[in-house]
Structure formats: structure tokens, C-alpha cells
C-alpha positions as CSV (number, residue, x, y, z in Angstrom):
1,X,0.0,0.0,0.0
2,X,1.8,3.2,-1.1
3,X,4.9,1.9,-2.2
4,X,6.5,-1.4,-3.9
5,X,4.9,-4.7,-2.6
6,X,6.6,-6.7,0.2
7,X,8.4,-9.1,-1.9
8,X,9.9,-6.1,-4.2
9,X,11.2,-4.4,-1.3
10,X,12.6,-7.5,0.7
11,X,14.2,-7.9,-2.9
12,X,15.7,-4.4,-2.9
13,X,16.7,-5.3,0.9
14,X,18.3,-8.1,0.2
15,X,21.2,-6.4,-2.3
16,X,23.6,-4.8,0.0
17,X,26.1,-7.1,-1.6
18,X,25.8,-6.0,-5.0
19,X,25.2,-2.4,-4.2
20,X,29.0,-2.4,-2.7
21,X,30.5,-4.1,-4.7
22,X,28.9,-2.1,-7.4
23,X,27.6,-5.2,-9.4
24,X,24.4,-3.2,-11.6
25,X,26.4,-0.1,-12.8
26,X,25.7,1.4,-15.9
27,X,23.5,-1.5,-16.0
28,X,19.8,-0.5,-17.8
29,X,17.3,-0.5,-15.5
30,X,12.8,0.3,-15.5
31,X,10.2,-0.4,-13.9
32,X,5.9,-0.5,-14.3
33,X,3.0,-0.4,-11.6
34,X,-0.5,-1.3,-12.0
35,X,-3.4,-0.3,-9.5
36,X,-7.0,0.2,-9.5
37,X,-7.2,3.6,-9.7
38,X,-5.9,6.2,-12.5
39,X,-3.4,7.4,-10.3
40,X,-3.2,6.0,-6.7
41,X,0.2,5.0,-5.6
42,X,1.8,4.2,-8.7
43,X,3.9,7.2,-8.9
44,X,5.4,6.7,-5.2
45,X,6.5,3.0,-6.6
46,X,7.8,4.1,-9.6
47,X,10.0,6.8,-7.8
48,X,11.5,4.5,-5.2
49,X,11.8,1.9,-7.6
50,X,14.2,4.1,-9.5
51,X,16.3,5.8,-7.0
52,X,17.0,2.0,-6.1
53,X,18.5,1.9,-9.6
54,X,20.0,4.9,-9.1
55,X,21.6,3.6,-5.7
56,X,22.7,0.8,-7.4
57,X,24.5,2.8,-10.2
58,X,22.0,1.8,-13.1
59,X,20.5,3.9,-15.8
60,X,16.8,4.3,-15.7
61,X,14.7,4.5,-18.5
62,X,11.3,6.3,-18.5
63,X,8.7,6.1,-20.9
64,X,9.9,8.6,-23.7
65,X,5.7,8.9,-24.6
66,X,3.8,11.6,-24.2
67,X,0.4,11.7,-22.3
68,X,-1.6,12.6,-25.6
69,X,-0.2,9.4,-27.9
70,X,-3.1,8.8,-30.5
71,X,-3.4,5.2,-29.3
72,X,-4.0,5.9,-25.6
73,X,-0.6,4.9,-24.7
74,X,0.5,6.6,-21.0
75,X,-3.1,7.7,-21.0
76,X,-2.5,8.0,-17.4
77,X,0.5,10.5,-17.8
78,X,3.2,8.6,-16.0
79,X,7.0,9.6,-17.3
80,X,8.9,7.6,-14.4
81,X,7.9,4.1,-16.2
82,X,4.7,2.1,-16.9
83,X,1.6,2.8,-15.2
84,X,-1.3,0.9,-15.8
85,X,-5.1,0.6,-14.1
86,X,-6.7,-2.2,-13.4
87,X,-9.4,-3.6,-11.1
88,X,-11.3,-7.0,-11.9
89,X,-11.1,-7.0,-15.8
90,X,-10.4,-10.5,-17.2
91,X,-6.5,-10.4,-18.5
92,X,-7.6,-10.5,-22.2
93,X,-8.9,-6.8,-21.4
94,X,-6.8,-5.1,-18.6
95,X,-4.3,-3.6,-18.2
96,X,-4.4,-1.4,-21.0
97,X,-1.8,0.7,-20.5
């Protein structure tokens, strides 16, 4: 709730090795989040998902779209990385984007 799940974040606990020993750097690094609502916490995620990058010495990528792409894509306006919405759709129709 609010930030990356439980199992991301024992993940990004669990790397002290490689952060010293500077394993990841220059290494390419992204991430996405998908909620139920348009915005939500998706944003919080994305952001601590890449100053772990950053920690770690890796290059993050963001989305390079706009928020006005003629096919809906980042229809939510996220720049950080992916952010999709999506409640109880069936996975042939969520997450669009």
C-alpha cells in the first residue's frame, strides 16, 4: 500500500552485496505499476523503484511517450515508467496501458 509490494522491497533489501560491490552499474534499469485507480500510488513506486536503480548505479529509463499518444498509450501520464489501471477486468482486457 503506497509503495512497492513486500516481496519487491525484501528484494531491494536483500542487495547490499551487490550495491557495494557495485555489481548493476551502468546496467539498464525500468520499472511498471499497475493499480486500481488512475493514479493512486503508482507514482510513489515508480519513484522508489528508480532511485533503487539509481543507488545501485544503473540507468533508468522512463517512458519517452507523451500523455496525448493517438493510441491511448500513458493515458494516465506517468513519465517515471509504466503505469497501468486495473481492477477485476479479465486479462484479455486489462491492463491497457
Amino acid at each position: 500500500m503506497g509503495n512497492v509490494s513486500a516481496q519487491m522491497k525484501a528484494f531491494m533489501d536483500s542487495t547490499g552485496d551487490r550495491y557495494f560491490a557495485q555489481k548493476w552499474k551502468n546496467k539498464i534499469a525500468s520499472g511498471f505499476s499497475v493499480s486500481g485507480g488512475p493514479s493512486g500510488d503508482k507514482l510513489n513506486s515508480l519513484i522508489a523503484m528508480a532511485t533503487f536503480a539509481m543507488q545501485h548505479g544503473m540507468i533508468w529509463v522512463g517512458l519517452g511517450l507523451t500523455s496525448v499518444e493517438e493510441d491511448g498509450t500513458n493515458r494516465l501520464g506517468f513519465f517515471w515508467g509504466a503505469g497501468g489501471q486495473a481492477l477485476m477486468e479479465p486479462p484479455e482486457e486489462a491492463p491497457m496501458s
